[in-house]
C-alpha positions in Angstrom: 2.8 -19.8 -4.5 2.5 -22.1 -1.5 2.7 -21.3 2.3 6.0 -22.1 3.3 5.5 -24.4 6.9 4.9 -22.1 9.7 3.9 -19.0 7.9 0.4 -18.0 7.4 -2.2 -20.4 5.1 -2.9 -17.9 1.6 -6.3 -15.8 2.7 -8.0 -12.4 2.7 -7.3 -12.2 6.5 -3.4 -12.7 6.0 -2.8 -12.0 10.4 -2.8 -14.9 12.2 -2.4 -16.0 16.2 0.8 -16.6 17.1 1.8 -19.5 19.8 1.3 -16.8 22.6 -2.5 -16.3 22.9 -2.5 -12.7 23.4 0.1 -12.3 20.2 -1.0 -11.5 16.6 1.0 -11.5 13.4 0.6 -10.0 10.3 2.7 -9.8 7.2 5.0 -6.8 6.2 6.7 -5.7 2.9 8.3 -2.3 4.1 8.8 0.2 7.0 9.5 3.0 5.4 11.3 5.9 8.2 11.3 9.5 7.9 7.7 9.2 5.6 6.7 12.7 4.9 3.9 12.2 2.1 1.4 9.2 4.4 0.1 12.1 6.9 1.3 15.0 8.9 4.6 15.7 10.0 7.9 12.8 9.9 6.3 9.4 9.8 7.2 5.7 9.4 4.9 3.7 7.2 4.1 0.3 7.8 3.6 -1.6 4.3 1.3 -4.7 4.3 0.8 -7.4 2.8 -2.6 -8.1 0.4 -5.0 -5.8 -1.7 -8.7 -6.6 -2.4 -8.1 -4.1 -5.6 -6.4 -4.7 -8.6 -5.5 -1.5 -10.2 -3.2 -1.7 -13.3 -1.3 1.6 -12.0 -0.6 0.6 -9.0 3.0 1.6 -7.4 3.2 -1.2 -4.9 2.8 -4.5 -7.0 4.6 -6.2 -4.1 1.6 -5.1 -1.8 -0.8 -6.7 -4.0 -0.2 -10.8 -2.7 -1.0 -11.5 0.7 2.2 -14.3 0.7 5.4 -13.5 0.5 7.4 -13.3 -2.6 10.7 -13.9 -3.6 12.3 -11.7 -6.6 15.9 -11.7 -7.9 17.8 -8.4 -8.7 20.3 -9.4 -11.9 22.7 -6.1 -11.0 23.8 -8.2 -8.0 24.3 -11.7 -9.2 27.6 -13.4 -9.6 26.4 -16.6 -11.2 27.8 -18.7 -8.9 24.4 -20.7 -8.5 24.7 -21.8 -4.7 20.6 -20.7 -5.1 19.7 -23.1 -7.4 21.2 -26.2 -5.4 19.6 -24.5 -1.8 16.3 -24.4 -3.0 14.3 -27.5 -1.8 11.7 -27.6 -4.3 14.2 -27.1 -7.8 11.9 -23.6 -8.3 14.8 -21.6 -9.7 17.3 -21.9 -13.2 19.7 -19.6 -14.0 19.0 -18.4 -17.7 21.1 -16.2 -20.3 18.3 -14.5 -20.1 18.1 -14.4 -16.4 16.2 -16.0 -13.1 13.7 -17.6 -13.8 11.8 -18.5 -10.7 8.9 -20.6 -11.1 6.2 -19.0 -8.9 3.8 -22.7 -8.9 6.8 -24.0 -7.3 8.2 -21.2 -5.2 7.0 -21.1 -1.3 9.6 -18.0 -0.7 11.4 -20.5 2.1 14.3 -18.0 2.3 16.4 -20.9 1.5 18.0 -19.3 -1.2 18.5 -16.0 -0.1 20.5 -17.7 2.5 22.6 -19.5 0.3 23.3 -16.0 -2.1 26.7 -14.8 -1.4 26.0 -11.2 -3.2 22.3 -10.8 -1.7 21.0 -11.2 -5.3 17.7 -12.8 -3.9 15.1 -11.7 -1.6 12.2 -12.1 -0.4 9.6 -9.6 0.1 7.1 -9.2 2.9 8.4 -11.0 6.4 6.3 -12.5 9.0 6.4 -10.3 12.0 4.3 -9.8 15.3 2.6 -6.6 16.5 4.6 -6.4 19.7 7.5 -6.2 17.4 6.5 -3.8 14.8 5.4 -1.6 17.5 8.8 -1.3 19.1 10.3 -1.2 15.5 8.7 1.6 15.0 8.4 3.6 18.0 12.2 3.9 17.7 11.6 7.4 15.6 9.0 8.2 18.6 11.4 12.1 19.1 10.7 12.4 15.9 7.1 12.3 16.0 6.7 14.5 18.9 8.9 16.9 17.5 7.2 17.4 13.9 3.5 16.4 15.2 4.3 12.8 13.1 3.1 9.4 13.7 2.6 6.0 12.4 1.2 5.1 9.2 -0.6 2.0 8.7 -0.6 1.4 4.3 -0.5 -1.2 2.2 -1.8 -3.5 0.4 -4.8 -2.7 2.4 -4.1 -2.2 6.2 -8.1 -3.9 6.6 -7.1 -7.4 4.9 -4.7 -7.6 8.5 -7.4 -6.2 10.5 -6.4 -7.9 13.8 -3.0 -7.3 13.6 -3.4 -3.8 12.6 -5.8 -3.0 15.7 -3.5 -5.1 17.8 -0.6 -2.3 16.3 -2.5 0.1 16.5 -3.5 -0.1 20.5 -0.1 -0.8 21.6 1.1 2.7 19.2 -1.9 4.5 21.1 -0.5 3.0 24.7 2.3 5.0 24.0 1.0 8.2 22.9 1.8 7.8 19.1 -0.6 9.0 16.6 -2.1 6.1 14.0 -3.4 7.0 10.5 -5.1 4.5 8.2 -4.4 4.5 4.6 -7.4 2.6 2.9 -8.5 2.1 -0.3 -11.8 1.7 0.9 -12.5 -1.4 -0.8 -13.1 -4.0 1.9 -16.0 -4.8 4.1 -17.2 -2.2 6.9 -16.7 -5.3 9.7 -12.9 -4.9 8.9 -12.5 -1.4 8.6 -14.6 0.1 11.2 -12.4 -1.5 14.2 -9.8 0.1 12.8 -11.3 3.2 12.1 -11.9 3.7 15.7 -8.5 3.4 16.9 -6.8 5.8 14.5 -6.2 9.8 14.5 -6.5 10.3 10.9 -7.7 8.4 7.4 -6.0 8.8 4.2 -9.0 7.4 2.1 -8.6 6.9 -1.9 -11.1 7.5 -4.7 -10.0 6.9 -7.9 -12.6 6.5 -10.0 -16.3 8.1 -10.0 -18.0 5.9 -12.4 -19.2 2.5 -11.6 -18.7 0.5 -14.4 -15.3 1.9 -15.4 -13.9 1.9 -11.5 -15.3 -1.9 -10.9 -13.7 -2.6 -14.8 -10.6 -0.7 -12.8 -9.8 -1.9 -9.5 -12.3 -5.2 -9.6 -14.3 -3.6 -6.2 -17.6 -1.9 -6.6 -17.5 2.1 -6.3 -20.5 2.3 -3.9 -18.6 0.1 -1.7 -15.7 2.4 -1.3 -18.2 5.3 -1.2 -20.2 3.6 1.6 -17.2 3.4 3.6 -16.3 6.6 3.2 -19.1 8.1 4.3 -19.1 6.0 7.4 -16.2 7.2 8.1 -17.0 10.8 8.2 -19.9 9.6 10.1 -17.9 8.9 13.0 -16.5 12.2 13.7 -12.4 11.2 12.3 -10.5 13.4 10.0 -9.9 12.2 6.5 -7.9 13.1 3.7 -8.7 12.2 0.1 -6.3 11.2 -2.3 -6.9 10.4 -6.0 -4.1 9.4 -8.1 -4.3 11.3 -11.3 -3.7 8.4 -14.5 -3.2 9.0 -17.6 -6.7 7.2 -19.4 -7.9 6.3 -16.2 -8.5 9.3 -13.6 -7.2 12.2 -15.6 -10.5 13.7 -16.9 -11.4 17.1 -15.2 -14.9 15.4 -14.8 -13.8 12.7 -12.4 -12.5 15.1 -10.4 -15.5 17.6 -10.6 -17.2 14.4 -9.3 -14.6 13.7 -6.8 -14.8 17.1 -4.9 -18.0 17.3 -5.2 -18.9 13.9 -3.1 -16.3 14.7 -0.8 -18.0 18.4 -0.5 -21.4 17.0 0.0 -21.1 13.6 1.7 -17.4 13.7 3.7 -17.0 16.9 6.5 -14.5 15.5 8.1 -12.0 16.0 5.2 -8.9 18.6 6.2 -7.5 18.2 2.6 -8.0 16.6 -1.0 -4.6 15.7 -2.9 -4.2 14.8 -6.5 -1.1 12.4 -6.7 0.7 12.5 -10.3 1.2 9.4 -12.0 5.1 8.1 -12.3 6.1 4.9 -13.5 9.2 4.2 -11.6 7.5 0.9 -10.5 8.6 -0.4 -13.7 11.2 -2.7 -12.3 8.8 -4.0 -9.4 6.5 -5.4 -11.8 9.5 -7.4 -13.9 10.9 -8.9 -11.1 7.5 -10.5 -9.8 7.1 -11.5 -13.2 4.4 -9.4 -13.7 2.8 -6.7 -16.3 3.3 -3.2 -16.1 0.3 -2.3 -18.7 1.5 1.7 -18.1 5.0 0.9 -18.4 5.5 3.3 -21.7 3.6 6.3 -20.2 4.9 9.4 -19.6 5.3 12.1 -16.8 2.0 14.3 -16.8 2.6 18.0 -17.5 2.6 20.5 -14.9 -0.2 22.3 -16.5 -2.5 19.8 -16.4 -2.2 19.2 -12.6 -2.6 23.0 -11.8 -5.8 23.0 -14.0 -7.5 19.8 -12.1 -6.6 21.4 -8.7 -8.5 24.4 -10.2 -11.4 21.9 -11.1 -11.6 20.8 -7.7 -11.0 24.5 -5.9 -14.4 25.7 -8.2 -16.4 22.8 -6.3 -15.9 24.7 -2.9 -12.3 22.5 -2.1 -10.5 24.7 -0.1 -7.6 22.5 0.6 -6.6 21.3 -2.8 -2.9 20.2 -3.3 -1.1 18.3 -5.8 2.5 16.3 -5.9 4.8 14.2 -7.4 7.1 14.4 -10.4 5.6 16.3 -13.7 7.1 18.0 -17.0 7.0 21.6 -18.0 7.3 24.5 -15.7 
C-alpha cells in the first residue's frame, strides 16, 4: 500500500514534522476512553500505528502497518457501488463473494469512504498531530484525577512514533496527567529511552523466554527485549509485566517459571506481573485486512490452567501475580 499525497512516506519512524516547525504528527488507529485494563485507574489509550514484532496471536492486526488501511464491513453495505466509481486508482470490485480491495493498488485516500452512503468502508489509523491528541484526550482529565488514571500510550509499538509520542507525552505532563508506556520491548534503546523518561509507569511484555522459539515468534531477538527491560528498571520507573498466555506458544508452566524468575532477579521496579488469557475475537480484524488468523480455530483456555500458572509464578517469589480475560470452567 502507497502513501496517499500528504500523509507520511511508509517507515519505521511513521511521525513526521508537520508544516509548523514546533508540530509533530504521528499516526493513530484508536482512542480508546474509559480504559481500565492499560494501567491504573480510568484511562484512555492511544493506539498507534506500526509494530517491529510479528506475533501470529496478536489482537491488534490493524496496529501491525505503520500506513493506514482501509477495510470494508459487508453487514453495512447496500450495494449501491458509489465506492467503486470514487476510487481514483480502480482498487476496489464488488464480488458475490464480497470487497475485494486490492491492497497493491489501495493508498487508503478516504475517497471511498466519502462516497459510502451506509459507512460500509473505512479507514483505519488517521493522521493526527500531538497538540491535538493531547486535547482529545485530556477531555476525561476529571476522570483521571478522580480514579488516580491517566493516559496510555499502546500500539503497535508507541517507540516506532518516538517523536510524536514524547511530543504527547510532554504536553500530557504540562498538564499534570500521568503517561504510561505500553512496549513490547522490541525496538532500539535510542527510541525507547526518551520515552522512558517522560512516563509514570511501563507496561512491558515478555512473551517468550527462549531465543530461538521467541525470534521464530515475534521476528525480534529476546535479548533485545530483555536488554530493554532491564534498562528500564535501571532507571528507577515502575513496570508492570505482562505475558499473554497462548495456547502452543506461551502456555508452558516453564515459560513462566522463566518469566518470574527474570523479572525476580533482573527487574525491581515491577509493582505487578499479569498473565493475559488468550481470546480470539480478533477473528474478524484479520479477514477484513485480508489477512491470516493462524489461531483462528483455538479455543478459550480453562480456568484451571490460569490459576495453576499464576501459582507457577507466586512459587518464584511473585508477590503480585494476577490473571484476566475470558476462560472456560469455573
Amino acid at each position: 500500500m502507497r502513501s496517499s499525497p500528504g500523509s507520511p512516506t511508509p517507515s519505521e519512524e511513521c511521525a513526521v514534522r508537520g508544516e509548523e516547525a514546533d508540530e509533530v504528527y504521528g499516526v493513530v488507529f484508536n482512542l480508546q476512553r474509559y480504559s481500565t485494563e492499560d494501567g491504573p485507574g480510568i484511562r484512555t489509550t492511544v493506539f498507534l500505528k506500526g509494530c517491529p514484532m510479528t506475533c501470529p496471536w496478536c489482537h491488534n492486526p490493524e496496529g501491525m502497518d505503520p500506513r493506514p488501511e482501509l477495510v470494508w464491513y459487508e453487514a453495512r453495505c447496500v450495494g449501491v457501488r458509489e465506492c467503486l466509481r470514487a476510487c481514483p486508482r480502480e482498487a476496489l470490485t464488488l464480488t458475490p463473494e464480497g470487497m475485494v480491495i486490492a491492497r497493491d493498488r489501495c493508498d487508503a485516500c478516504g475517497a471511498c469512504v466519502e462516497a459510502c452512503p451506509a459507512a460500509a468502508l473505512e479507514v483505519i489509523g488517521r493522521r493526527v498531530s500531538a497538540s491535538q491528541l493531547a486535547k482529545e484526550a485530556a477531555r476525561d482529565e476529571a476522570f483521571f484525577r478522580r480514579s488516580g488514571g491517566g493516559v496510555t500510550l499502546s500500539g503497535g509499538e508507541p517507540a516506532l512514533q518516538a517523536d510524536f509520542c514524547a511530543a504527547l507525552a510532554d504536553l500530557l505532563r504540562d498538564r499534570d496527567i500521568p503517561v504510561a508506556l505500553d512496549t513490547c520491548g522490541g525496538v532500539s534503546w535510542s527510541r525507547l529511552e526518551p520515552l522512558v523518561r517522560r512516563v509514570n509507569l511501563v507496561l512491558y511484555d515478555l512473551k517468550q523466554m527462549d531465543e530461538g522459539r521467541h525470534r521464530e515468534y515475534t521476528g525480534v531477538s529476546l535479548g533485545l527485549v530483555l536488554e530493554n527491560a532491564v534498562r528500564i528498571a535501571d532507571m528507577g520507573v515502575p513496570m508492570w509485566v505482562r505475558t499473554p498466555v497462548i495456547p502452543g506458544y506461551t502456555d508452558e508452566e516453564e515459560n513462566i517459571r522463566e518469566i518470574a524468575r527474570f523479572i525476580r532477579d533482573h527487574l525491581p521496579t515491577v509493582e505487578r506481573y499479569d498473565l493475559l488469557a488468550f481470546n480470539n475475537t480478533c477473528r474478524d480484524k484479520y479477514r477484513r485486512l485480508d489477512r491470516i488468523f493462524p489461531l483462528a480455530a483455538v479455543g478459550l483456555l480453562e480456568r484451571s490452567k490460569m490459576e495453576a500458572l499464576v501459582e507457577v509464578a507466586r512459587k518464584e517469589g511473585l508477590d503480585s501475580v494476577c490473571w484476566s480475560g475470558a476462560v472456560t470452567g469455573k
